[in-house]
N, C-alpha and C positions, 0 to 999 in steps of 0.2 A: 464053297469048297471047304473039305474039313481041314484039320491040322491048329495049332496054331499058331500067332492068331488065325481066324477064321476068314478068309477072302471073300468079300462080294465078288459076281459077274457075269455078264450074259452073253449071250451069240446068237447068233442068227447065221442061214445058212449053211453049204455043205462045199466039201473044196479040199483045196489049200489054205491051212488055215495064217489070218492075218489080224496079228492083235493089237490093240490101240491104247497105251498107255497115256492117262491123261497129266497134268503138270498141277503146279504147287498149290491151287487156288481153284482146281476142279474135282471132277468126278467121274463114272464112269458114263454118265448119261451127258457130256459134252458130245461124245463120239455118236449118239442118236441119229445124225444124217451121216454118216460113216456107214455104220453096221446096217443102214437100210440099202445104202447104196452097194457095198463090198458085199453084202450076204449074196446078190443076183448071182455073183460066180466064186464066192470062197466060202470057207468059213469063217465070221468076221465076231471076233471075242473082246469084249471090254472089260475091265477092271476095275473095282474100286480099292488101289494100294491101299495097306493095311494104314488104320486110324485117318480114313476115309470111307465117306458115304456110308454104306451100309457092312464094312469091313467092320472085323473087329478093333480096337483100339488094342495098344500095346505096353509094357512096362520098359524103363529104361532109354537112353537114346535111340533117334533114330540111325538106322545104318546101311548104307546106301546096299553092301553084301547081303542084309537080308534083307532085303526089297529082292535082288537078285534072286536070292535063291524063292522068294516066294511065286515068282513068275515061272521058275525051274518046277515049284510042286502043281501048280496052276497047268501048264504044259503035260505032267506025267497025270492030273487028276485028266487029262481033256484025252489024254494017249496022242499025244502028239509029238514026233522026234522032231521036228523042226518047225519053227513057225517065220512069216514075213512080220519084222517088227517095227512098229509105227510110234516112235514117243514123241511126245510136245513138252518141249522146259523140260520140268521136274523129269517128265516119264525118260526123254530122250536122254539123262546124265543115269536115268536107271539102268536104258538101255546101253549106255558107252560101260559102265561095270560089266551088266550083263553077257556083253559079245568080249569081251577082256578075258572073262573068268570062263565061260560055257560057249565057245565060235560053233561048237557043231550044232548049236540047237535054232541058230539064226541062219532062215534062207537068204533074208535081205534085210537091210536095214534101212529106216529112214528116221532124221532128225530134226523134228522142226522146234527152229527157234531154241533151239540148246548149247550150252557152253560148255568146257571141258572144266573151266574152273573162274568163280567167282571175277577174279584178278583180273584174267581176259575179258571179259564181256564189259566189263565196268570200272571207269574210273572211281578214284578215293571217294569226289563229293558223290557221284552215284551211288557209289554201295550203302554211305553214310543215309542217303534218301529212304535206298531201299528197304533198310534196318527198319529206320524211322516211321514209314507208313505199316508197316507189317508187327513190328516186336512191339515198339514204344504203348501204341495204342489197348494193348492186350495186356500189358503191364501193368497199367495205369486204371485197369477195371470195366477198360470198354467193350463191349458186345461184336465180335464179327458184324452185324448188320450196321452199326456205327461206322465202321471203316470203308465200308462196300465203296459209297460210291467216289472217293478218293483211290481207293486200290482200280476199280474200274477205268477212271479219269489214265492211270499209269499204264492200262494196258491195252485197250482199245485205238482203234485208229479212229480215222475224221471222220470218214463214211460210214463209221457202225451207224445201224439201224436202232428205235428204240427195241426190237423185238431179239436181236441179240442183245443190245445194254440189261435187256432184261432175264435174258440166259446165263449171262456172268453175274450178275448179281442173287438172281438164286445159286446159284455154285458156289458165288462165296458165302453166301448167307446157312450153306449146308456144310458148313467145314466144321471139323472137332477143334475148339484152340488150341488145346494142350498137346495134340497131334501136329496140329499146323504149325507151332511153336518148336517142335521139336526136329520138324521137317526142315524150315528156317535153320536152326542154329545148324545143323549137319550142312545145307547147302552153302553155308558162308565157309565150309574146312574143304568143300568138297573139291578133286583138282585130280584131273584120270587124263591128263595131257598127254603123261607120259605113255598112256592106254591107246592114244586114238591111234599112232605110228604101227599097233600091233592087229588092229582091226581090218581083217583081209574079206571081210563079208562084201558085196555090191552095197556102197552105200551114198545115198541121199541127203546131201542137207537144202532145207528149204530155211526161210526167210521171209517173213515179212519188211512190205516196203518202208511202212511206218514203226515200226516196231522201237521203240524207243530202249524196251531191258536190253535184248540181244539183236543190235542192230545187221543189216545185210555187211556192212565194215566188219564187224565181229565176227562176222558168220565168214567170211574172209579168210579170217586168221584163222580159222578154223581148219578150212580147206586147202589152208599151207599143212597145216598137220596130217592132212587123209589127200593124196595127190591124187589119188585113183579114185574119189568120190566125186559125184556131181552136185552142181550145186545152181540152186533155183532162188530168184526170188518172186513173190507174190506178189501184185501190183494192190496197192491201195488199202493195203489193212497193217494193223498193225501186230499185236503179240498172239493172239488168240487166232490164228487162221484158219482155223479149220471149223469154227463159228462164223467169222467175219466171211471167210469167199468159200462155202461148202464145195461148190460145184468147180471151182477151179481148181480145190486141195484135193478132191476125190478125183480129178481126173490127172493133175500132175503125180501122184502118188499112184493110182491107177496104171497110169503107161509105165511107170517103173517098175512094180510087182509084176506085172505082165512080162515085162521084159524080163525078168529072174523067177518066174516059175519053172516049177519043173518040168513040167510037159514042153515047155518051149527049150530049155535048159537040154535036153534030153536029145 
């Protein structure tokens, strides 16, 4: 997509279109059993947020408003006045600015595994952990591939497979540092609490069972903030769910779009 920076992203499919924002430690090629399965009856668009994957990289901090508004030029390049929108982590707190700042461009919302702000999802020694496996290591002159499979250990559930341990691990092993770094430091400020009470979309929060960052408890407090939202948790996987159990994230997500399209809507 032009502009800049310059966005990676692909689609498949024709429809109602339904986009899939990936989280802090991904890409747009997490969503690969997504966009195969959502193309049968939408249009199903992935992402790779800017200073990711094959996105441009960026000058200055990261900012959660222009992540937003780059999903807003990503929509007008695709001609599309509203989309059903699917973020994971990182994508889902792009997505809580995003429906904040632009409600008319979002059909439906859905939120897996994301938090409104730091503070909530994680206690002091938590966050301290969290710093530590992510900053420290990148500080200190080490290589993303160095950290993988400690960052992996933090986000995976029991039952991953080695064939997903091995889809997160090239994800991370495909990250920009200095990108990642900066995506980091902005998500430790980040806190749109006061956002979620304004958010009138149909919205979704999912859960992982195992999920150890943003536990189903977290995910909780969450749902005291959006009364009107539903909220799901996933059996047996932990942060990364829509790797871990494909066919139960595409069909819980599935019945919910379905439920808030338009033709049904209408």
């Amino acid at each position: 997509m032009p502009g800049c920076p310059r966005i990676a992203y692909e689609y498949a499919g024709a429809g109602e279109t339904i986009v899939f924002l990936h989280g802090i430690g991904g890409n747009r090629s997490n969503w690969a059993e997504q966009l195969q399965h959502f193309s049968r009856q939408y249009k199903a668009v992935a992402w790779d947020a800017r200073g990711y994957g094959n996105s441009d990289d960026y000058n200055g901090p990261c900012d959660f408003n222009a992540l937003s508004q780059d999903l807003v030029r990503l929509l007008d390049h695709l001609e599309v006045d509203k989309a059903h929108c699917v973020g994971l982590s990182m994508g889902g707190r792009i997505l809580m600015d995003f429906c904040a700042n632009y409600p008319e461009r979002v059909q439906s919302l859905v939120l897996a595994g994301s938090f409104p702000s730091f503070g909530r999802s994680l206690g002091l020694e938590q966050r301290q952990e969290f710093i530590r496996l992510r900053r420290e290591p990148l500080q200190a002159g080490k290589k993303i591939s160095d950290m993988a499979t400690e960052l992996i250990a933090s986000l995976a559930g029991p039952y991953a497979t080695n064939a997903m341990l091995l889809k997160m691990r090239q994800s991370i092993e495909a990250l920009h540092p200095d990108s990642y770094l900066k995506t980091l430091e902005s998500t430790l400020s980040f806190d749109r609490t006061a956002a979620l009470a304004l958010i009138r979309v149909p919205t979704l929060l999912l859960y992982g069972e195992f999920d150890t960052l943003v536990t189903p408890s977290a995910g909780k407090q969450v749902q005291a903030l959006m009364p009107n939202a539903q909220y799901h948790v996933i059996r047996s996987v932990g942060h990364l769910m829509n790797i871990e159990a494909p066919v139960e994230f595409n069909r819980v997500v599935g019945d919910f779009v379905l439920l808030h399209a338009r033709a049904c809507a209408s």
